[in-house]
C-alpha positions as CSV (number, residue, x, y, z in Angstrom):
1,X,-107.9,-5.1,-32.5
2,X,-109.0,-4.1,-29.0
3,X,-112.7,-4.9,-30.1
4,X,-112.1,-8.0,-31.4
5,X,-110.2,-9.0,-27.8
6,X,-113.2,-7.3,-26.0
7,X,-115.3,-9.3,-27.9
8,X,-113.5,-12.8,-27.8
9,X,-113.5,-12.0,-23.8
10,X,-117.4,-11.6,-23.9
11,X,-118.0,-14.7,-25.8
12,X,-115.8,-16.8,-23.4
13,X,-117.0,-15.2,-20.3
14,X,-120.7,-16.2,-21.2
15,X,-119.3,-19.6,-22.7
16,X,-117.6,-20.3,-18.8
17,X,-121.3,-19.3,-17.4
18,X,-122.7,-21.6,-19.1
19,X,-120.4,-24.7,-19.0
20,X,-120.4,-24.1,-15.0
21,X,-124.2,-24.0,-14.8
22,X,-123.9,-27.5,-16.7
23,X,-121.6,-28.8,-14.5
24,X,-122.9,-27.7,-10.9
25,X,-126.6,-28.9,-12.6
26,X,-124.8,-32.6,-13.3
27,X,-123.4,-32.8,-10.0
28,X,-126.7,-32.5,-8.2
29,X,-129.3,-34.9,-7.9
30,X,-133.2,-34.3,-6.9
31,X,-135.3,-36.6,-5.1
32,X,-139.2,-37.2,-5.1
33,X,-140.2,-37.5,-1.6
34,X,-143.0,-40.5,-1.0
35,X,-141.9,-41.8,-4.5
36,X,-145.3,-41.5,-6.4
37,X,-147.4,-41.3,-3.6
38,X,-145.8,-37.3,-2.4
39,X,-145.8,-36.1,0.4
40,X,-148.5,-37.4,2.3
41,X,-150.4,-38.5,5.4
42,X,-149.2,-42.5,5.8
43,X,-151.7,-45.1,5.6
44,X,-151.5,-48.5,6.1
45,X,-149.9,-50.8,3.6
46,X,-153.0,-53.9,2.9
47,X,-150.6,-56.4,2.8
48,X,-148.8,-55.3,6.2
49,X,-150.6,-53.2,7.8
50,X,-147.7,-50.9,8.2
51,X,-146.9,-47.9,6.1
52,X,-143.5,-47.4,5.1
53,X,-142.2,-44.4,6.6
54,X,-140.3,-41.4,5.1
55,X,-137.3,-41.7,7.4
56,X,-137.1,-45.3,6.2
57,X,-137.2,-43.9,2.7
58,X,-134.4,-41.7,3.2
59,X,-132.3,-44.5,4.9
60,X,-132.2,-46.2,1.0
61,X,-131.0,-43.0,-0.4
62,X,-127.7,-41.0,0.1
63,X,-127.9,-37.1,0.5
64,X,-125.0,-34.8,-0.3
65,X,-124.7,-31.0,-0.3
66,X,-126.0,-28.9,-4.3
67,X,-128.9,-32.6,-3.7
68,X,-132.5,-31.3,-3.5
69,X,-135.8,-33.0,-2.6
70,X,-139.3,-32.3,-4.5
71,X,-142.5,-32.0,-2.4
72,X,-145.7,-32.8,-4.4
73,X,-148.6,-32.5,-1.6
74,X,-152.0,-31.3,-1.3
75,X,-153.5,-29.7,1.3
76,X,-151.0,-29.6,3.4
77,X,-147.5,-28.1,3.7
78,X,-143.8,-29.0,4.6
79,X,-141.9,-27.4,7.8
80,X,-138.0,-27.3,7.9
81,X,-137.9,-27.4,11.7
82,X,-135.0,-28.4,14.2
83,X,-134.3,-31.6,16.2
84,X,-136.5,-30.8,19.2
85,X,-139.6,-29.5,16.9
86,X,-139.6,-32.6,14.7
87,X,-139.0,-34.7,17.7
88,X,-142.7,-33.0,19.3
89,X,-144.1,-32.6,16.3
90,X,-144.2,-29.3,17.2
91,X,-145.2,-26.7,14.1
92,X,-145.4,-23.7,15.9
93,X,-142.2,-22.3,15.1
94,X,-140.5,-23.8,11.9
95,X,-137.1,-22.5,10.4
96,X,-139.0,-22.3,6.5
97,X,-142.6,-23.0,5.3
98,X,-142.9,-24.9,2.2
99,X,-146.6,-24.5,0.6
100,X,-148.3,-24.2,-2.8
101,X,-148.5,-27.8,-3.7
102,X,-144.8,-28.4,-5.2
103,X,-141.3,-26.8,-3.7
104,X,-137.7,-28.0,-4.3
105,X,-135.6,-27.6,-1.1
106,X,-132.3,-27.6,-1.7
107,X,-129.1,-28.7,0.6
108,X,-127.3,-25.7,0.5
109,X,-125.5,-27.2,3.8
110,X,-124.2,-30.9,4.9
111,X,-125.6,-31.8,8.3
112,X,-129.0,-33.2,9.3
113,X,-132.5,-31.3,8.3
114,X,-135.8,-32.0,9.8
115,X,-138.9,-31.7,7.8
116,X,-142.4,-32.3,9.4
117,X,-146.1,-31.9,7.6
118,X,-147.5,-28.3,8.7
119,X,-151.0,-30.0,8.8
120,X,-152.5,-30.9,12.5
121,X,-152.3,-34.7,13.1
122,X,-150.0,-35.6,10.0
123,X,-146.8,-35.6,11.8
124,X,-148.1,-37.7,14.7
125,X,-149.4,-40.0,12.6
126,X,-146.0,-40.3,10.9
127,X,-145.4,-37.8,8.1
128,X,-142.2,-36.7,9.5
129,X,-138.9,-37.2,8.0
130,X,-135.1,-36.5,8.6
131,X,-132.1,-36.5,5.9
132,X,-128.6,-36.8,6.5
133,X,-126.6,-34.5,4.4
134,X,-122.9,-35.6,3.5
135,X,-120.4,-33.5,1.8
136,X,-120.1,-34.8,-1.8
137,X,-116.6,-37.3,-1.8
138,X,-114.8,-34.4,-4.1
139,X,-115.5,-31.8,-2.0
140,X,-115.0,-33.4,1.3
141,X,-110.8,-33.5,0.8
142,X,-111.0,-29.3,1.8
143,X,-114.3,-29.2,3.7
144,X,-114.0,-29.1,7.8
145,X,-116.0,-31.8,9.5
146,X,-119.8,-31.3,10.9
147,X,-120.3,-30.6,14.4
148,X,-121.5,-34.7,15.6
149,X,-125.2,-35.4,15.8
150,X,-126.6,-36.9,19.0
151,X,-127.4,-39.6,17.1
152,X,-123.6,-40.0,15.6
153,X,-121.6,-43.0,16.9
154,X,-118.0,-44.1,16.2
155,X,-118.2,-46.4,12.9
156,X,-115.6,-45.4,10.8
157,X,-117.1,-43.4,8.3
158,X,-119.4,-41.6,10.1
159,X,-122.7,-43.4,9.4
160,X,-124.9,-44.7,12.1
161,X,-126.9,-47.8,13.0
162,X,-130.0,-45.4,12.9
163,X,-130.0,-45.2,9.4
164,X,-129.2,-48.6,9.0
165,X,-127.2,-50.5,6.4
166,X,-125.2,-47.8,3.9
167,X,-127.2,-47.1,0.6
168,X,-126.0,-48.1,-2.9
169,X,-127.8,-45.6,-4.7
170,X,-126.3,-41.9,-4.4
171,X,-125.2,-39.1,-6.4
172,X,-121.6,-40.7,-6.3
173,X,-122.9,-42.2,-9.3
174,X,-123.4,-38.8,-10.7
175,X,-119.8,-37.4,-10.4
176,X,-118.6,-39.8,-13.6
177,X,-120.9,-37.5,-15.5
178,X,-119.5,-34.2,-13.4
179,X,-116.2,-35.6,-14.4
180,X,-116.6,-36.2,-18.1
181,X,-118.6,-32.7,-18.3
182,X,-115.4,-30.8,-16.7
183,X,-113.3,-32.6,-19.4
184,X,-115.6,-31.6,-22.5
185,X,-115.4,-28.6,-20.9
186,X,-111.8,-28.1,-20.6
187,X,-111.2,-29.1,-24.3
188,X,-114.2,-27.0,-25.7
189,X,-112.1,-23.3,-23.7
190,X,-109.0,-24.6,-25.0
191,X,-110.3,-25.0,-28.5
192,X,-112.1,-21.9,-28.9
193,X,-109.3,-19.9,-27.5
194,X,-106.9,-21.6,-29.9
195,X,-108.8,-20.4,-32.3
């Protein structure tokens, strides 16, 4: 008898491992940096003459803490650095190097991050880029509030005229999945250990 409880306690312990991993993996979202382009030097659109830039990139997308951003680059490399650093372009002393072609870097934190390209002349020229970082809307009922950005002003909810009008695309989209997977989750313990 005390086997069979030891052994219906394994099963569900790995069971809860796994249906967590799901869930955390559903809530998450990851974004491609530079679309199909990558990370790269910007050159100048024909049509315009302007490139679009990363930060205006970011401004249509909507960040939130477990998010995580893909670099595809070549030659060249990604540097986490701080306010003043991006602002200087300064890639002497980053926080994290990011090299090797393709990383994930993931928000493990809500706040701003600064990313700037490693290479000499890149960030100058424009390959620079910063993301806002909100806490996802579930989480945000228990979690204490950021300390304000100098670029923060008093709108309401916290977003700013640098970024522009709010995005509709998000991962709020993705918590109706994070939702339903708790759920099937919830019914799939209780069913096995009424079993």
């Amino acid at each position: 008898m005390a086997s069979f409880s030891l052994q219906k306690l394994c099963k569900f312990s790995l069971f809860f491992l796994v249906f967590v991993s799901v869930t955390v993996a559903t809530a998450s979202f990851q974004f491609k940096v530079g679309g199909d382009k990558g990370w790269t030097k910007p050159r100048a659109r024909l049509t315009t003459g302007k490139s679009e830039t990363y930060n205006e990139w970011a401004s249509r997308n909507r960040f939130h803490v477990g998010d995580s951003l893909y670099f595809e680059y070549n030659n060249d490399s990604v540097l986490v650095v701080d306010s003043t650093s991006y602002t200087n372009c300064n890639v002497a002393d980053p926080i994290f190097k990011l090299k090797d072609g393709e990383r994930v870097f993931v928000f493990d934190r809500y706040g701003f991050f600064y990313f700037i390209s490693g290479e000499l002349g890149h960030c100058q020229a424009g390959q620079k880029l910063i993301v806002r970082v909100r806490v996802h809307p579930v989480a945000s009922i228990s979690s204490p509030r950021p300390a304000p950005s100098p670029m923060e002003n008093d709108y309401g909810d916290g977003w700013d005229s640098f970024w522009g009008a709010q995005p509709q695309n998000s991962t709020i989209k993705q918590t109706v999945a994070s939702y339903f997977m708790t759920a099937l989750g919830g019914v799939l313990v209780m069913m096995y250990l009424l079993m």
